[in-house]
N, C-alpha and C positions, 0 to 999 in steps of 0.2 A: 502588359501584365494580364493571365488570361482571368476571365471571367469565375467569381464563384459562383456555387451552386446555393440555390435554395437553401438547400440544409447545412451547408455552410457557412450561409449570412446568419444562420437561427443558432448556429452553434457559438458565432463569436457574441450576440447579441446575451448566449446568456452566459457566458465567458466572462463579460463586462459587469452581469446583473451580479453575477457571483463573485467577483471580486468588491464589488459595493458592498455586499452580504458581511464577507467575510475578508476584511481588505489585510487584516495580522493573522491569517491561515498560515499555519507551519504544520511539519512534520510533529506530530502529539507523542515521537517516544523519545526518552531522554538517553542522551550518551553522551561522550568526549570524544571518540576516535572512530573511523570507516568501519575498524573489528568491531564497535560495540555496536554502533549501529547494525549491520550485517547479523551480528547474536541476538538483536533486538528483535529486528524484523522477523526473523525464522522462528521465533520465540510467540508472533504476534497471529503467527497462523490460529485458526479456530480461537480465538482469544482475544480478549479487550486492551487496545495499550494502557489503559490504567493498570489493568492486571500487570501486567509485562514491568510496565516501571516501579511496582512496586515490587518485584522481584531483583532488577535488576542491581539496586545498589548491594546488596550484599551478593551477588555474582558476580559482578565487578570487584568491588572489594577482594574477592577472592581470589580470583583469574583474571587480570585487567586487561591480557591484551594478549594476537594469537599464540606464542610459545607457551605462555601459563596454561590459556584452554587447552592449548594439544596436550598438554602434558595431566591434566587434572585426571585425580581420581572419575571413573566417569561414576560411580555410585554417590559420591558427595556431589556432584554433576545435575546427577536427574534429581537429588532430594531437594539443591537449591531455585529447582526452577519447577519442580510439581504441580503447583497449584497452576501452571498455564496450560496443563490437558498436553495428551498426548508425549510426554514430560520423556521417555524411552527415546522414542525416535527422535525429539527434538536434540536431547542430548549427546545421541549419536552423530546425527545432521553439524552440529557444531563443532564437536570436535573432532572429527576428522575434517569436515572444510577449515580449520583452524590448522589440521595437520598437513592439509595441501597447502594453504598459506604460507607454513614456514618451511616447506621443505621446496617448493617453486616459484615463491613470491618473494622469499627473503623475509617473510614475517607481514606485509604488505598486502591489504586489499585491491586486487587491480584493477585499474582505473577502464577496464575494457570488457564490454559487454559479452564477448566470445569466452575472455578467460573467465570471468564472473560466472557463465554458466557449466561452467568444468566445474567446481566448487558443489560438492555434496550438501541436497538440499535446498541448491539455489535455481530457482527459476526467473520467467522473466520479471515477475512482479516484486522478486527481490533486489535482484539485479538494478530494474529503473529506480527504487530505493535508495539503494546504497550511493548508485552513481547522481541522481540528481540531489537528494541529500550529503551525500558524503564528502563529490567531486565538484559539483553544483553542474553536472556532465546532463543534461536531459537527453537522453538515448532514445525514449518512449515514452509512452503514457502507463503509468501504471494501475490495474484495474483490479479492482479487490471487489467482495460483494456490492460493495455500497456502487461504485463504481459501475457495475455489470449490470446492479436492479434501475441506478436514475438514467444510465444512456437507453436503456430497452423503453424507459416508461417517458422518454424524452423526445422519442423517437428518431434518434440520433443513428440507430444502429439495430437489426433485427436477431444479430447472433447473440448464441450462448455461451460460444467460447472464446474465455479472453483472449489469445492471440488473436482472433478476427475481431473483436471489438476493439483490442488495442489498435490495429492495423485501420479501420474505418476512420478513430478519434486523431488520429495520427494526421488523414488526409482532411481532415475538417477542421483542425487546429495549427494556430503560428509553432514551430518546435520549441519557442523559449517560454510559451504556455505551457507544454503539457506536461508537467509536474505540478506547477501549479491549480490547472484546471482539475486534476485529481485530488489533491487538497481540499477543496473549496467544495467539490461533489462530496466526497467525504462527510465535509463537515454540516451540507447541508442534509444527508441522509441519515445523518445522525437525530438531526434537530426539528428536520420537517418531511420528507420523505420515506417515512419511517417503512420498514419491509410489511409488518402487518396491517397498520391504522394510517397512512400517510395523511398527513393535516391541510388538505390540497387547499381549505378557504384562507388560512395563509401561509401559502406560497407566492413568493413573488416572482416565482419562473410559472404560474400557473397558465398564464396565457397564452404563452410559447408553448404548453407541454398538451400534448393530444390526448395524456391519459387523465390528464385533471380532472376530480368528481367521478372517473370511472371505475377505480380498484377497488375493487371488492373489498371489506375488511376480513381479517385470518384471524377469528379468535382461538385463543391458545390454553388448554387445559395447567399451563406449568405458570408457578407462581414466578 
């Protein structure tokens, strides 16, 4: 068995911390099926999944699953899902990968990372979504801001861009972690590693983390 690396042993060390943290970490948007999921996630860009869930029951309600969406007015479309920003493009994004769905899927999300990103709209951070939430399939690590801002300040990883930070987290984690270790980051940058004020005197990855006590704080003129 060969030898881990330093940043390896520090990565699973706070792997463990963050599972203690947060040991009922789930996926925070609500659905029934791989298509709502998938309309959930593309739904969750620029935007909070509270916002998103509380959109989604009456978009469900209305379209529950891909032949309805393909087929929906897209004007009653973009008004039931507006208040998530960017509300044009998203409801573009959906309904046509809802029209690839049923016309090469059979109506079926698929369970495969290549045909996943044919799918208008879908990248790979949807993708690892769908498939490790949807399939329980973990393909990758999925890296959203939160994700991008505690590995850079973890010193886990020095890129900016998610394929190369997913690609690092990928060689420094077990594969049937790394949806979960995106979870638990998630939810600790929600609650302690915040992007502007992070709360570094309690944190309990603070020891482990080489940025603790040195981020600047970002005050923000918007209420």
């Amino acid at each position: 068995m060969p030898r881990r690396s330093a940043k390896s042993l520090k990565a699973l060390k706070l792997l463990a911390r963050l599972k203690d943290l947060y040991p009922d970490a789930t996926c925070s948007l609500t659905y029934d099926t791989p298509v709502q999921l998938l309309v959930a996630t593309i739904l969750s860009a620029q935007c909070t999944d509270e916002r998103v869930n509380q959109v989604t029951p009456a978009l469900f309600a209305a379209y529950p699953d891909a032949p309805a969406l393909a087929a929906a007015d897209r004007l009653d479309l973009e008004q039931l899902i507006r208040s998530t920003g960017f509300y044009r493009n998203k409801a573009k994004h959906i309904q046509e990968a809802c029209q690839k769905i049923v016309s090469d899927f059979e109506g079926q999300v698929p369970r495969e990372m290549d045909l996943l990103l044919t799918l208008p709209g879908v990248a790979r951070k949807t993708a690892n979504v769908v498939l490790a939430h949807g399939f329980g399939i973990n393909m990758g690590v999925t890296v959203d801001t939160h994700v991008k801002r505690l590995t850079n300040r973890l010193g886990l990883t020095r890129h900016q861009a998610p394929i190369k930070i997913e690609q690092d987290l990928m060689q420094l984690l077990p594969q049937e972690d790394w949806e979960n270790w995106s979870i638990r980051l998630i939810y600790h940058g929600r609650a302690v590693c915040m992007a502007r004020k992070p709360t570094c005197d309690r944190c309990a990855l603070s020891d482990l983390c080489p940025s603790a006590g040195k981020v600047t704080p970002v005050h923000s003129t918007q209420k």
